[in-house]
N, C-alpha and C positions, 0 to 999 in steps of 0.2 A: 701664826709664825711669820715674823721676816723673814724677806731674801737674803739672805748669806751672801754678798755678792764677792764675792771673795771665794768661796765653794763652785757659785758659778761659772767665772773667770776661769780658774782652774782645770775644774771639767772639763771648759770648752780647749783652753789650752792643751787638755791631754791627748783629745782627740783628735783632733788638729790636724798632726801629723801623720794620722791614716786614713787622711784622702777623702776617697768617694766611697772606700766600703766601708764607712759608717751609713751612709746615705743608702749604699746597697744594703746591707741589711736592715735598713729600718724598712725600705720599701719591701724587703720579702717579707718579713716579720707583718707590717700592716696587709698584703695583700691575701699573705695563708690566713690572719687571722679577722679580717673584715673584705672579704673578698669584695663587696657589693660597692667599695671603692674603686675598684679598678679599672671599671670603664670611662671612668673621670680623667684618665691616664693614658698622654700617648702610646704606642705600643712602645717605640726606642724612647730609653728611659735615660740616653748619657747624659742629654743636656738636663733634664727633669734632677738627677742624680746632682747632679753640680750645682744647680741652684739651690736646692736642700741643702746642703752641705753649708755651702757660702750663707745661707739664711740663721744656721745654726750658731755659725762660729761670730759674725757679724752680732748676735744677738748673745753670743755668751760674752762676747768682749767688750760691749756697750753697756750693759745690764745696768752699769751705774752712769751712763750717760744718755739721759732722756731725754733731749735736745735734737739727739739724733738716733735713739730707739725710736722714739715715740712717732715720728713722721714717716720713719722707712715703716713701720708698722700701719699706720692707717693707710699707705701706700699699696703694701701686702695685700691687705684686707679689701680693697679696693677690687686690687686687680685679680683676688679669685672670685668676682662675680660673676667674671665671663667663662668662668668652669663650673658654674652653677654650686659653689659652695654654698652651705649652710652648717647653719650655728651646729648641728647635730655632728656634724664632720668632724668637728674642732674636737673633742672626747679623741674620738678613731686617732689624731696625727700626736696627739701628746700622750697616750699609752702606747703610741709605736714609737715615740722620741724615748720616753723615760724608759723604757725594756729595752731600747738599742743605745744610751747611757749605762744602762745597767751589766748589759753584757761587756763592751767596751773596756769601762773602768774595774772591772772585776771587782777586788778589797778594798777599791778607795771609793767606791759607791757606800756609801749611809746613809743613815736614816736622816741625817740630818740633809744632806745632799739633796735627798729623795725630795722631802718636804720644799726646799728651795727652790728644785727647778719643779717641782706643780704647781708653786707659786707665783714663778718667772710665768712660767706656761700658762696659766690662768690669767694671767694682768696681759702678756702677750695676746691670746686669744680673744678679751672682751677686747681691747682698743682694734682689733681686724674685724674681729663682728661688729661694732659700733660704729668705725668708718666705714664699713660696707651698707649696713642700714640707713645711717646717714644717706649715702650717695644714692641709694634707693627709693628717700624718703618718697611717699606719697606726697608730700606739698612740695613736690619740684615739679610733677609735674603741670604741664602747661596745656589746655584741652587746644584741640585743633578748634578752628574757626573757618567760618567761609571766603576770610579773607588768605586763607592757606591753599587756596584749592584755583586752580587757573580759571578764569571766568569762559563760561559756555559760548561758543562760537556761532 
């Protein structure tokens, strides 16, 4: 299936408007239900909450401009390396988006909805795993030498 990006848009538009407890409850929803996420996670979660939020809506209102999804994404993807993300995490944060869409939008959630944003969520997710890999690659790095090391006194 294609992205609907139109469905997308929408979505993100409905949500929009309330705030950071969308972001709150996905965070409750992900943590009652994958707890072994939560220590990935500072304890004060306002700022944590607000960038969730802004990543969601940024990304539902872009969906069809990938000139600038596409780079704030391998950006994303980058920068949870240093909270020790992996590929396996990425499952856990798009079953706590799509059930806290779900709740949210009540009857204007569908199937078709559904299908678009696992799709959105899926194309999102590899392009953050693969700029992360990327930036990890094994052929970056560069072996130390004896010319690195201060010569013996």
């Amino acid at each position: 299936m294609a992205i609907n990006i139109q469905l997308i848009q929408s979505s993100g538009a409905a949500v929009k408007d309330l705030g950071v407890q969308v972001a709150e409850h996905f965070y409750n929803y992900m943590f009652t239900h994958f707890p072994e996420v939560r220590k990935m996670f500072p304890g004060d979660m306002t700022e944590q909450r607000v960038r969730l939020f802004n990543s969601v809506i940024l990304i539902a209102t872009n969906i069809d401009t990938m000139e600038v999804l596409v780079p704030y994404l391998k950006e994303l993807g980058i920068g949870h390396i240093k909270y020790d993300t992996r590929p396996e995490h990425y499952p856990i944060v798009g079953k706590s988006l799509l059930n806290t869409l779900k709740h949210f939008l009540g009857a204007a959630w569908t199937q078709e909805m559904a299908e678009s944003w696992i799709e959105a969520y899926n194309l999102a997710s590899t392009v953050c795993i693969e700029a992360a890999y990327e930036a990890m690659a094994p052929s970056r790095f560069v072996p130390v030498t004896i010319d690195d090391v201060p010569p013996a006194v």
